[in-house]
C-alpha positions in Angstrom: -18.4 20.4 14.2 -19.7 21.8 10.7 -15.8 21.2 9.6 -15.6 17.7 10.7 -18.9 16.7 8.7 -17.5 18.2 5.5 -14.2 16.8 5.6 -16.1 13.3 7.0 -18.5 14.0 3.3 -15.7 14.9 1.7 -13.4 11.3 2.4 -16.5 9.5 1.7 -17.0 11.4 -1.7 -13.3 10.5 -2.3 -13.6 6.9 -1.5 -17.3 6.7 -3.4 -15.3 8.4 -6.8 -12.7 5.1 -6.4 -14.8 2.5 -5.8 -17.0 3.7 -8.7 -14.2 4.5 -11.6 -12.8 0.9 -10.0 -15.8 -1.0 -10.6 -16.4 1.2 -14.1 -12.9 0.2 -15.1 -13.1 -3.2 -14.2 -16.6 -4.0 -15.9 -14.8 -2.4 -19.2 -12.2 -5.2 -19.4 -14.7 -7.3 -18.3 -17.2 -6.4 -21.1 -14.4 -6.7 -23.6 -13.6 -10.3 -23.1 -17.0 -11.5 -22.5 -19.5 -9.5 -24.7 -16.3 -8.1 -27.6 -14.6 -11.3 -27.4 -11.3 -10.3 -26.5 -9.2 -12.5 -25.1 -6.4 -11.3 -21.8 -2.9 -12.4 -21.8 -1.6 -12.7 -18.6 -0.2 -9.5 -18.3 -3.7 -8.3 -19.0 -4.8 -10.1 -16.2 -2.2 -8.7 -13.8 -3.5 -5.1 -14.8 -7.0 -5.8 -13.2 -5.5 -7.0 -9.3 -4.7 -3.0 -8.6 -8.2 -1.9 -9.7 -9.7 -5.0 -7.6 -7.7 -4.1 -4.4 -7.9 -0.2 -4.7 -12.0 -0.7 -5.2 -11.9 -2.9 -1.9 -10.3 -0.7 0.0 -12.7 2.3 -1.4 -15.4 -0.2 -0.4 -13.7 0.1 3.1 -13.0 3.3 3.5 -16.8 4.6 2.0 -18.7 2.3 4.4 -17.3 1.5 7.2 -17.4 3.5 10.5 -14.0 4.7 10.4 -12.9 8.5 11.6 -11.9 11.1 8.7 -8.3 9.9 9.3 -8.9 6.1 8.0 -10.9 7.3 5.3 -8.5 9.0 3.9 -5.6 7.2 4.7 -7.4 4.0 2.9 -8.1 6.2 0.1 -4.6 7.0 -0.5 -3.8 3.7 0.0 -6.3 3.0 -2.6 -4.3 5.4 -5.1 -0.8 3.9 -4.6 -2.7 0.1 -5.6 -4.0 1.8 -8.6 -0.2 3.6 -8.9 1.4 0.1 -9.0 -1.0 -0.8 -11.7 -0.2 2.0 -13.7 3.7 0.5 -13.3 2.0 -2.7 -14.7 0.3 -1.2 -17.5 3.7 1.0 -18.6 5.4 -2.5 -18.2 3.0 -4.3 -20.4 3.1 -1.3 -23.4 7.1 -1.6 -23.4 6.3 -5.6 -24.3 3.6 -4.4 -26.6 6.2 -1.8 -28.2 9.0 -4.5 -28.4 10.5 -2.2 -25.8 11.5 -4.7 -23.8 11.1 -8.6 -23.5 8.1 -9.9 -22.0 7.6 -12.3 -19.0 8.3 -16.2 -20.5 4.5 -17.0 -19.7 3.0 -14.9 -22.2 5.0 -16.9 -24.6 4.5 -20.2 -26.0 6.7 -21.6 -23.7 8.1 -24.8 -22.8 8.5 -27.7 -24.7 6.4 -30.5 -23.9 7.9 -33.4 -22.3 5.2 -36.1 -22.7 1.4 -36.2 -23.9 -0.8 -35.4 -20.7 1.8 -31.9 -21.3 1.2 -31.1 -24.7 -2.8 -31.7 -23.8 -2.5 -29.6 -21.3 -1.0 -26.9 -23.4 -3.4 -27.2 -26.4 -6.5 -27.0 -24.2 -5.1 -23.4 -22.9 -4.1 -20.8 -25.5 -1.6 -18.7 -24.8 -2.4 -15.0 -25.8 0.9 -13.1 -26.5 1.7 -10.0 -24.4 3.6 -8.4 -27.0 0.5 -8.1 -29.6 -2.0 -6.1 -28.5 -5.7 -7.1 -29.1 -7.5 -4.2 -29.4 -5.8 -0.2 -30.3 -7.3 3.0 -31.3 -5.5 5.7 -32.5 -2.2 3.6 -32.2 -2.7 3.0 -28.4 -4.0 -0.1 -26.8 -5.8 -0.6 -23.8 -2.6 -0.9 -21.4 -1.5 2.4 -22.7 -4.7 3.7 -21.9 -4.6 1.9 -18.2 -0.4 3.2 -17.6 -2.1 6.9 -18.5 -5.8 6.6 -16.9 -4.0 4.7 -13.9 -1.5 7.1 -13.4 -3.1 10.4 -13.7 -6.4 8.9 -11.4 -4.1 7.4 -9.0 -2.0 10.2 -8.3 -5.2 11.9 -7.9 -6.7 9.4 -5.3 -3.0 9.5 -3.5 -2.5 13.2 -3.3 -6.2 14.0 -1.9 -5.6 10.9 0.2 -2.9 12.4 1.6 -3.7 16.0 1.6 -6.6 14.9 3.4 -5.1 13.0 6.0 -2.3 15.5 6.9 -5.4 17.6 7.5 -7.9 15.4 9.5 -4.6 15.0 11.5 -4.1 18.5 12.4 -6.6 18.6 14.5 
C-alpha cells in the first residue's frame, strides 16, 4: 500500500515537472514576441504545438483520477510530443544553417495574381525561417528547443515508461 502511494506521488510529480517546464517554455516564446518584440515565422510557430499538447496531457495525467498506469503512460506520451518537437526544432536550425531548404511558406512566396492578393500579402509579413531572430553564443532559440526538447523529452519518455513497465508489474 505504502508502494502504491509513492509510485501514485511519484507519476504525479512527473506529470507536475511537464506541465510546469511546458507552461515555462511556452510563456518564454510568448514573452519574446509580445514584451521583446520578436516576431515567429511559421516554423516558430510549429515548435510551440508539441509543448501545448505535451502540457495538456501533463494537465491530464497530474489531475485526473487515473491509476499509476495512466499517469504514466500519459506522461510518456507527453515526452514523445515534446520528442517530435525537438524533430521540429532540429528541422528548423538546418533552415536556419542553410542546411537544408525551408518550407515555401516561410518564404515570400507566390506571386500575386490581382489586387485583393497583393493586399492580402502586404497586410501579413512574412518572417523568413532561414534568419533567425534572436542567437546567443551563435545558437538561436530553435537550437536551444532541438537540444532542451530532446534531452527533457527523452527524460519525460524514459521515466514515463520505466514507470509504467513498473506500475504494470504488479
Amino acid at each position: 500500500m505504502i508502494l502504491m502511494a509513492y509510485r501514485h506521488r511519484d507519476a504525479k510529480t512527473l506529470a507536475v515537472l511537464t506541465l510546469a517546464v511546458s507552461a515555462g517554455i511556452l510563456g518564454t516564446v510568448y514573452a519574446s514576441q509580445y514584451l521583446g518584440g520578436l516576431q515567429p515565422c511559421n516554423l516558430c510557430l510549429y515548435q510551440r504545438w508539441p509543448w501545448w499538447i505535451a502540457g495538456a496531457i501533463a494537465a491530464i495525467a497530474a489531475f485526473a483520477p487515473v491509476n499509476v498506469a495512466a499517469r504514466y503512460g500519459l506522461c510518456a506520451l507527453a515526452g514523445l510530443s515534446i520528442l517530435v518537437g525537438a524533430g521540429i526544432a532540429i528541422y528548423h536550425t538546418g533552415v536556419e544553417q542553410h542546411w537544408w531548404a525551408g518550407p515555401s511558406a516561410c518564404a515570400a512566396g507566390s506571386i500575386p495574381t490581382s489586387l485583393a492578393d497583393m493586399q492580402r500579402m502586404m497586410a501579413v509579413p512574412v518572417v523568413p525561417c532561414d534568419k533567425p531572430a534572436w542567437t546567443l553564443f551563435g545558437v538561436s532559440m530553435a537550437g536551444y528547443n532541438a537540444v532542451f526538447s530532446l534531452l527533457f523529452g527523452g527524460f519525460v519518455a524514459v521515466r514515463g515508461i520505466r514507470g509504467l513497465r513498473g506500475a504494470d508489474s504488479r
